[in-house]
C-alpha positions in Angstrom: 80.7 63.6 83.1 81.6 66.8 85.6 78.5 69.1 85.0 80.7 71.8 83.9 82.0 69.7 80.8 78.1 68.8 80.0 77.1 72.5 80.6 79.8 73.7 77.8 79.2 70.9 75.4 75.1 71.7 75.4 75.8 75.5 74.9 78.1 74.8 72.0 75.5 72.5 70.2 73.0 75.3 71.0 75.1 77.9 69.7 76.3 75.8 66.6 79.6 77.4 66.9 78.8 80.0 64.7 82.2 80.9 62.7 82.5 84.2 64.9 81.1 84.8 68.4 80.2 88.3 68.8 80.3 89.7 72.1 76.8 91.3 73.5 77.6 93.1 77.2 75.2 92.9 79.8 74.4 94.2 82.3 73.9 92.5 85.5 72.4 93.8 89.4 74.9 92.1 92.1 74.1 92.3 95.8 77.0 92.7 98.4 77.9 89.4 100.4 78.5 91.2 103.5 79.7 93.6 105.4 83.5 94.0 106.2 83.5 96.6 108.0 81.8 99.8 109.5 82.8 103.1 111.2 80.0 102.8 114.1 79.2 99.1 115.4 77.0 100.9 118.3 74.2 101.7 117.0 74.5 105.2 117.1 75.6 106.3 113.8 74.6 103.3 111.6 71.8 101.6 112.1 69.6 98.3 110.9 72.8 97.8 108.3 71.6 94.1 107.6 69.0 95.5 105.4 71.4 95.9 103.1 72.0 92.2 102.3 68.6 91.7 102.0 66.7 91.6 98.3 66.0 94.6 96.8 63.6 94.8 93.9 65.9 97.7 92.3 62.9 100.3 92.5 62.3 102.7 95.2 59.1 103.1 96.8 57.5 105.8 99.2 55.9 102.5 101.1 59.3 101.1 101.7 60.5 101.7 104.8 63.3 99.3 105.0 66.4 101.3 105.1 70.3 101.5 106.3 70.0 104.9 108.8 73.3 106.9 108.5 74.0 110.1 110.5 77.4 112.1 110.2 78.7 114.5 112.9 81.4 116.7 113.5 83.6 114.2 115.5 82.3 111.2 113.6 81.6 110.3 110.1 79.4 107.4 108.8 80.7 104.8 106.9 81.0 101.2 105.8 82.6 99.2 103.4 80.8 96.4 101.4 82.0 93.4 99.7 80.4 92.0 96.0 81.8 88.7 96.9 84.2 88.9 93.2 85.8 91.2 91.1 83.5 93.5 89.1 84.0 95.4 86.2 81.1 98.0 85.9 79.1 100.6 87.9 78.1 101.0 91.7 74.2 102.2 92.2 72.9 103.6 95.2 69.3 103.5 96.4 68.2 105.8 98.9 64.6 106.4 101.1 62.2 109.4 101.7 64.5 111.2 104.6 62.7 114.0 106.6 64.9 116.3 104.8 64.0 115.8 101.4 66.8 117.2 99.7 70.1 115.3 98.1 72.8 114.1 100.5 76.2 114.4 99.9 78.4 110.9 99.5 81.7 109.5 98.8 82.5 106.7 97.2 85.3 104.2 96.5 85.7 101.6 95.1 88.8 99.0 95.3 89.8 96.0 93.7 91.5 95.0 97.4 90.2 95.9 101.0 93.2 98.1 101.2 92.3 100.5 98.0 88.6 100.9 98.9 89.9 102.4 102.5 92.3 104.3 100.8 92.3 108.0 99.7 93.5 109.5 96.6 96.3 112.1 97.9 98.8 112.3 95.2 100.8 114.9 97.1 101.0 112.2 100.2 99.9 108.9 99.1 102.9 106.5 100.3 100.9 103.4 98.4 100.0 105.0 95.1 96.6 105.6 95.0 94.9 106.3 91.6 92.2 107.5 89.6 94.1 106.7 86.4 92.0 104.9 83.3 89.1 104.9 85.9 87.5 106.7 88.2 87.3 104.7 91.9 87.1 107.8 94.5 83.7 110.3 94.0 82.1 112.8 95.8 78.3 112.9 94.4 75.0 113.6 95.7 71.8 111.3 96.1 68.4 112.1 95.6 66.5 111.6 98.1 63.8 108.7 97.3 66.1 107.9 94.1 69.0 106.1 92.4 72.3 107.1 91.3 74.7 104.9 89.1 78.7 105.8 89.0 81.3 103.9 87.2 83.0 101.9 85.6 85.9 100.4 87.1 86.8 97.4 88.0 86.5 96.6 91.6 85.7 94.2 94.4 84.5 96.6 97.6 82.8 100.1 97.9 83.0 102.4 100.6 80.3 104.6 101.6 80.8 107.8 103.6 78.0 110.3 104.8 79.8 114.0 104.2 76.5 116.1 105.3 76.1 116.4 109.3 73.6 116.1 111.3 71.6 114.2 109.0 69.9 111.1 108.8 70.6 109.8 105.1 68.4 106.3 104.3 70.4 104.2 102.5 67.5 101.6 100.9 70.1 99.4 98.6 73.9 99.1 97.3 74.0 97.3 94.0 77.2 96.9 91.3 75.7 96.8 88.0 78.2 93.9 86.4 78.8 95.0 82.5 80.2 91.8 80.8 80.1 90.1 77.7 77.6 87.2 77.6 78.8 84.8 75.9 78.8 81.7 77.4 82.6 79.5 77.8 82.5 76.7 75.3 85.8 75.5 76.2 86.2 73.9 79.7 88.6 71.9 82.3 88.1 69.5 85.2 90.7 67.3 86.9 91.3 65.3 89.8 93.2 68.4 91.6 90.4 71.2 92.8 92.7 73.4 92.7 94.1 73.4 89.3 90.4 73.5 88.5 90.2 76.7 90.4 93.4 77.9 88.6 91.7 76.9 85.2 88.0 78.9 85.9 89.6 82.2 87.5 91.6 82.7 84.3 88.9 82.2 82.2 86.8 84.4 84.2 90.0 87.5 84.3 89.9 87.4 80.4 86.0 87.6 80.3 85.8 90.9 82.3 88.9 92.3 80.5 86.4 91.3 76.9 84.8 94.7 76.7 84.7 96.8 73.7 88.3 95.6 72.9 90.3 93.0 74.6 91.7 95.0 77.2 94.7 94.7 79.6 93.1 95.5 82.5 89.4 97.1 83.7 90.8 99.1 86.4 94.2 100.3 84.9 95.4 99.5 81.6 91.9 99.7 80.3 94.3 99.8 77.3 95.1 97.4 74.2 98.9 96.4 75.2 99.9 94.1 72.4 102.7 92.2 73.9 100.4 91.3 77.5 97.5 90.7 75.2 99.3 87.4 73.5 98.5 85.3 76.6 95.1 86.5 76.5 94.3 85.5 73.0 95.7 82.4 73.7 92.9 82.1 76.3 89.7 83.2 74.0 90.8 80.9 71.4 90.9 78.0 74.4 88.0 79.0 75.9 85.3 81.1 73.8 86.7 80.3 70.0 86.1 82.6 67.3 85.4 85.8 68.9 84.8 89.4 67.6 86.6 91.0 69.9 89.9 89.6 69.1 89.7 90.6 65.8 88.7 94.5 66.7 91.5 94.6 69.2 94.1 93.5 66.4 92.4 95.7 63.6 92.6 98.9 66.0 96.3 98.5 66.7 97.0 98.1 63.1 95.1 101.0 62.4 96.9 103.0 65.4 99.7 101.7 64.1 101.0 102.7 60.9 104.3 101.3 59.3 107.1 101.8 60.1 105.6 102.3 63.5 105.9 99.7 66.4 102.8 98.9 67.9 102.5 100.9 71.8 106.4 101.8 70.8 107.5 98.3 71.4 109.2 96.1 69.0 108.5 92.8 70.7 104.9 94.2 71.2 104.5 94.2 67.1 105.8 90.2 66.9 103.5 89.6 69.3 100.4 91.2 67.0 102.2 88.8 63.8 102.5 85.9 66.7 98.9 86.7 67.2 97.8 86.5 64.0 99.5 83.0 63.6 97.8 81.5 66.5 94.4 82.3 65.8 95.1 81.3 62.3 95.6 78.2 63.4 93.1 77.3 65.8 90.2 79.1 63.5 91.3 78.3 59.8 90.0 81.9 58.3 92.2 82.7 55.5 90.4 85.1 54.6 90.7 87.3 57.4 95.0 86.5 57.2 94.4 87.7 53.8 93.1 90.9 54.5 96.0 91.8 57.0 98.4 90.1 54.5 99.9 93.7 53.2 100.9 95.0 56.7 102.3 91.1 58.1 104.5 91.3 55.1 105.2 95.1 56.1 106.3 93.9 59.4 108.6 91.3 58.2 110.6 93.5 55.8 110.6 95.6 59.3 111.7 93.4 61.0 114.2 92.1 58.3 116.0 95.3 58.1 116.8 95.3 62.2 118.8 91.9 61.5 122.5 92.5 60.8 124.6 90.1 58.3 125.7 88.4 61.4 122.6 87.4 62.3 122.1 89.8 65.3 118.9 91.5 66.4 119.7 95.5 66.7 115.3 96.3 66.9 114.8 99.8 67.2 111.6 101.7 69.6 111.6 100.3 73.2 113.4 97.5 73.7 111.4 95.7 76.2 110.5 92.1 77.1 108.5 92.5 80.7 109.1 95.0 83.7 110.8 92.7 85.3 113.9 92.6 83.1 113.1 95.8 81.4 116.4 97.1 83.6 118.4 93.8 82.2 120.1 94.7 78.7 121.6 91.8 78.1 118.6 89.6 79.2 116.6 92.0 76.4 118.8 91.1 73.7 118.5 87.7 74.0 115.0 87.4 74.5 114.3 89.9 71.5 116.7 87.7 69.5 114.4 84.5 70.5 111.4 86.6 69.6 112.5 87.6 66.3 113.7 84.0 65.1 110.0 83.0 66.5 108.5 85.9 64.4 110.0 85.0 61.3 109.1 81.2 61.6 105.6 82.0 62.3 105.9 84.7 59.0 107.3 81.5 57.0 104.0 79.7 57.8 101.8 82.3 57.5 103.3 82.5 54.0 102.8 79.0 53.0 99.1 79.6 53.8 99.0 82.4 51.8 100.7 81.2 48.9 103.1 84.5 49.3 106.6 83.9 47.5 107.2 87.3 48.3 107.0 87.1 52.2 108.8 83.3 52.4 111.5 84.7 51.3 112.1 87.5 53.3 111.5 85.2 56.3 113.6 82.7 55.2 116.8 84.2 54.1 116.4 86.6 57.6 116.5 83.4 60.1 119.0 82.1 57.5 121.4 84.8 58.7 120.1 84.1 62.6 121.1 80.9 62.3 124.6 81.8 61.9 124.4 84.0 65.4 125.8 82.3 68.7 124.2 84.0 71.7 125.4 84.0 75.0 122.6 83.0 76.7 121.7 84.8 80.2 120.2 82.7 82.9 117.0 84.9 83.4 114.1 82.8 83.1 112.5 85.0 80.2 115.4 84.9 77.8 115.9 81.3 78.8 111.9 80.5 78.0 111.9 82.1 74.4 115.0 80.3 73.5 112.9 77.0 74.1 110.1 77.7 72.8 112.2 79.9 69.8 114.0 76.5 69.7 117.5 78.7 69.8 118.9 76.3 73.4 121.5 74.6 72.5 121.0 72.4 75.4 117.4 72.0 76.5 117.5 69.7 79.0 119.8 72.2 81.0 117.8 75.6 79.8 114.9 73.6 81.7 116.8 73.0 84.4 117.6 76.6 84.7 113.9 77.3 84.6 113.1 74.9 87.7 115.9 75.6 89.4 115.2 79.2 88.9 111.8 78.4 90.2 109.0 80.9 90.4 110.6 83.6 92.8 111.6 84.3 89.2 108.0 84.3 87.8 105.8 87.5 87.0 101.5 86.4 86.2 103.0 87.6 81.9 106.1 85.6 81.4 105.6 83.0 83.9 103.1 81.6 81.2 106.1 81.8 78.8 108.3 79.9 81.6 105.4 77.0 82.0 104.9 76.3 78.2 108.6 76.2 78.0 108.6 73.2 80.2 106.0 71.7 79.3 106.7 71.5 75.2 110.5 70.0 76.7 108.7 67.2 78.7 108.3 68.9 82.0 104.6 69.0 82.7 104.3 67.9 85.9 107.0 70.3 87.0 105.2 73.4 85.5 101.7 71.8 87.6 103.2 71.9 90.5 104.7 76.0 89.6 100.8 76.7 88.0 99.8 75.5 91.8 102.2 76.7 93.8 102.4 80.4 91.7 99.0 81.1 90.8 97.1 78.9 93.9 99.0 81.5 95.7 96.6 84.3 94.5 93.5 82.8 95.1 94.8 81.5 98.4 95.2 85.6 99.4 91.4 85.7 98.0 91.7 86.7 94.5 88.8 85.9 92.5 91.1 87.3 89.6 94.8 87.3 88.7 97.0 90.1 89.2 99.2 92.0 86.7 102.2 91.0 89.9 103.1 89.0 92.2 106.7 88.9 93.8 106.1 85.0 95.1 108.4 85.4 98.1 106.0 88.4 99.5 103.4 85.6 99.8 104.8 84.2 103.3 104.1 87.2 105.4 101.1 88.7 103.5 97.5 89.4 104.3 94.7 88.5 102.6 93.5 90.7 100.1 90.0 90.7 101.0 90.4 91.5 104.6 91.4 95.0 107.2 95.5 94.0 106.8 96.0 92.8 110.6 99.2 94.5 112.5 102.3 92.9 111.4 100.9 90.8 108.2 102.2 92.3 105.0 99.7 94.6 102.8 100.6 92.8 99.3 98.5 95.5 97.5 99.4 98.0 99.1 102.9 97.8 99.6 104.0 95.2 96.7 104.4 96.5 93.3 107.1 98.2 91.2 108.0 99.6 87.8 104.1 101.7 86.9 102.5 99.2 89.0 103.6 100.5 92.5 100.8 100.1 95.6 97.5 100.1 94.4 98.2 101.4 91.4 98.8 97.5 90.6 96.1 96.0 88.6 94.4 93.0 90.7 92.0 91.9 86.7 95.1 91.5 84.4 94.5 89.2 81.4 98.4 88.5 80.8 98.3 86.0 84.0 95.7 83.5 82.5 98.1 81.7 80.7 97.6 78.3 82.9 94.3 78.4 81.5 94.7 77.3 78.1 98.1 75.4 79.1 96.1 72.8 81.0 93.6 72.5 77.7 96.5 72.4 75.8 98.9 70.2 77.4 97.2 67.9 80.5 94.4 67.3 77.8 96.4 67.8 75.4 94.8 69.5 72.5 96.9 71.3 70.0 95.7 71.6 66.3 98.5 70.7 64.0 96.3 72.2 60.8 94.5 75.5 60.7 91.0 75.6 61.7 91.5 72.4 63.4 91.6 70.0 61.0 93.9 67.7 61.9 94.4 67.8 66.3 96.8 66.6 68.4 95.1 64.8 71.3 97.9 64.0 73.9 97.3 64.1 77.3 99.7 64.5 80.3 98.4 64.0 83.6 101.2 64.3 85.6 100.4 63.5 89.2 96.5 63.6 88.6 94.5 60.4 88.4 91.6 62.1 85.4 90.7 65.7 83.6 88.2 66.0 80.8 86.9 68.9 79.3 86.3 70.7 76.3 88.2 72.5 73.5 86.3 74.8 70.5 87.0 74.6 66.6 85.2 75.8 64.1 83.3 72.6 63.4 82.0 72.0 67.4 83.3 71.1 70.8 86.0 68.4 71.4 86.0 66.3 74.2 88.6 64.7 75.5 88.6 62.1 78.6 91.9 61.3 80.3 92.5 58.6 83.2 94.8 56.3 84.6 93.8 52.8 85.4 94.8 50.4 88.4 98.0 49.9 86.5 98.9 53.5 86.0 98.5 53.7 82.3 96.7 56.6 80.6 93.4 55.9 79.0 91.6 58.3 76.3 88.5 58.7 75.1 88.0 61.2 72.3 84.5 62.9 71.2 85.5 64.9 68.1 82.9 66.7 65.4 83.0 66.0 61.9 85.6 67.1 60.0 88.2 67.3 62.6 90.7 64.8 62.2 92.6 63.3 65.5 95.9 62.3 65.8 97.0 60.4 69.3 
């Protein structure tokens, strides 16, 4: 068994599974990897700079010696640019000696989530490529004590640049840490194939949503530190896969009900407040407490009357706030209509469910009688792969076989890192999983093959052929992809490189190459179906309330698929 599989199974015994994981944030000293790049590779201006990629205790000491030289003059200034190896989210601390002139020394910092940023400069009057301090602070001027520490932040970033401003000066640099502030709690769900990549795929979405678990589940920890309700669907989906019952899932839904009074719409959007009900319904179902349904039960049923009274006798969608599906098509009215009208219908099912849980007459039939009247409504049915994925999944297509086809032949030069997850569990709940493997590899490999350690809140695939790495000086000729891609309130490097919306493929390979899905709140009946596709085995791990599943999936020398099946008590498995 793959040590990562025995590694989640042994926490979750440890752990017990208590019935809700709460989030304690740590934080964590990480040393540079290297050094990308410098200002002065004579000698002259910067010297012994290997010092900084050796240990460093954390504490100062006037015996200690060992320090980075920097010296600033008027027709050169200091600086080098260091690389944490993955994205951070949390502080950068600096560590200086006991200089001859005994006085602070004036720095700048910044920090970036790509190479590109962390050279950058924040110039809003000039700045071609967007360059921000929005949310977060990534561009300081501060001063350092000498024979002392200093701790800026938080952001969420990659590199750091440091630049002498005093002249003339020798400034010892002892040590350049990022303090890493992250929940730790440990993943309990887990994934390991045949394909490395896919595995890849699967841990760097885990590991986007576990920075972006901070106080609240957030959208992003450099910009869009934010609780965005429609982006934070995908993200949900992820915890539940991946860490179970968690604390933080609930505060991030209680806040926006609670910044969100009715008739509001949460953030503005309509389709953002079926998301929070779509929410709820999900994590109903994979951790069976009714109680907690019960307590939001006044404001679901809110939402549906809401909702209701946006539904004309004909069955049309006419929501009011921003109408809105993703940036993308947020230009597209017609694309918009049809998607909200998927939304709705898929709103009001999951409100007829929630309602048969709660035992609530009341709701059911203000559901009901609402898709009732949907029913009757033809729509035209655009070709855009987001309209054509909630109508799947909404199951509004009136021919699915060619609404899939329209999705792979739309392919993923149509894809954005939040609907593209929409776009893959479209295919795969029509019987096209190996299809959406190859787009999960093909899309999402593409980030990490630019040397993301994180995904990205975009990614315009066809920009991939001529682009640099992000984790590099952009050679002359090779695209920037930060600093030139982007669009919409992600232009340049403005764009978000730690976005939770683009794990989706994580819990999509739980959920449909192992093929986990409960089919009872709180797990207790599960559907274990797997789909390998073009893979020979996976295994791993999926959490309920009562323990870890495992499930062990591999062809034999005939091709056929063979199961094995580790469930805890009380969880019943249907193959």
């Amino acid at each position: 068994m793959n040590n990562l599989i025995l590694t989640a199974l042994a926490v979750a015994g440890a752990l017990m599974l208590p019935m809700q994981s709460k989030a304690e944030i740590k934080r964590t000293p990480v040393a540079p990897t290297r050094i990308v790049w410098m200002s002065d590779s004579t000698g002259e201006f910067i010297k012994n700079p290997d010092i900084l990629m050796k240990d460093f205790s954390g504490q100062v000491s006037v015996a200690d010696n060992n320090c980075t030289v920097l010296r600033s003059t008027g027709k050169h200034q200091a600086a080098l640019l260091v690389d944490f190896g993955k994205e951070l989210h949390g502080a950068i601390r600096l560590s200086s000696g006991m200089s001859a002139a005994n006085r602070p020394m004036r720095l700048r910092v910044r920090l970036g989530e790509s190479v590109s940023e962390a050279m950058s400069d924040v110039d809003p009057a000039n700045n071609i490529h967007n360059t921000t301090n929005d949310h977060a602070m990534r561009d300081f001027e501060l001063q350092v004590p000498w024979l002392g520490s200093v701790e800026l932040g938080n952001s969420g970033f990659r590199f750091a640049r440091i630049d002498l401003l005093d002249k003339d000066t020798d400034f010892l640099l002892r040590n350049i840490q990022a303090i890493s502030v992250m929940i730790d709690d440990p993943e309990i769900g887990s994934f390991n194939c045949s394909d490395e990549r896919l595995n890849k795929i699967w841990e760097t979405g885990a590991y986007t949503v576990k920075l972006n678990m901070q106080d609240y589940l957030w959208d992003g920890i450099k910009r869009d530190r934010l609780v965005w309700l429609g982006d934070l669907h995908p993200e949900v989906v992820t915890v539940n896969y991946v860490w179970g019952n968690h604390d933080v899932v609930r505060r991030t839904l209680d806040f926006a009900k609670a910044d969100t009074p009715l008739p509001g719409w949460m953030n503005g959007f309509s389709s953002y407040a079926m998301w929070w009900l779509l929410i709820h319904h999900d994590y109903y179902m994979h951790n069976g407490d009714l109680g907690y349904l019960r307590e939001n039960r006044d404001y679901i049923l809110g939402l549906v009357r809401q909702i209701d009274e946006c539904v004309d006798a004909n069955g049309e969608e006419h929501m009011t706030g921003v109408r809105f599906l993703d940036w993308p098509t947020s230009e597209k009215a017609d694309v918009i209509h049809d998607g909200l009208q998927s939304l709705t219908y898929m709103t009001l099912a999951a409100a007829s469910r929630i309602a048969d849980w709660l035992d609530d007459k009341e709701m059911k039939d203000v559901a009901t009688s609402c898709m009732k009247r949907m029913d009757k409504y033809s729509m035209e049915h655009t070709s855009e792969s987001q309209a054509v994925s909630l109508s799947l999944l909404a199951g509004l297509s009136e021919d699915a076989d060619a609404a899939c086809r329209t999705l792979i032949d739309n392919g993923i030069n149509s894809f954005s890192p939040f609907y593209g997850y929409y776009a893959i569990e479209a295919l795969a709940q029509n019987g096209h999983v190996e299809e959406a493997m190859k787009m999960i590899s093909d899309y999402w490999g593409a980030m990490i093959d630019l040397g993301a350690t994180t995904y990205w809140e975009h990614l315009n695939y066809p920009d991939v052929k001529n682009a640099a790495r992000i984790d590099e000086i952009v050679p002359e000729g090779s695209y920037d992809i930060h600093a030139d891609g982007g669009a919409y309130c992600y232009v340049g490097l403005r764009q978000s490189l730690c976005h939770g919306w683009g794990a989706g493929p994580t819990p999509w390979l739980q959920r449909h190459v192992l093929g986990v899905r409960p089919l009872e709140p709180g797990f207790r009946t599960v559907e274990v179906k797997p789909e390998l596709g073009y893979l020979s085995f996976a295994e791993g791990t999926v959490p309920t309330p009562a323990g870890p599943l495992y499930v062990k999936a591999r062809k034999d020398s005939n091709g056929k698929t063979i199961v094995e099946v580790k469930a805890p008590k009380g969880v019943k498995v249907k193959k």
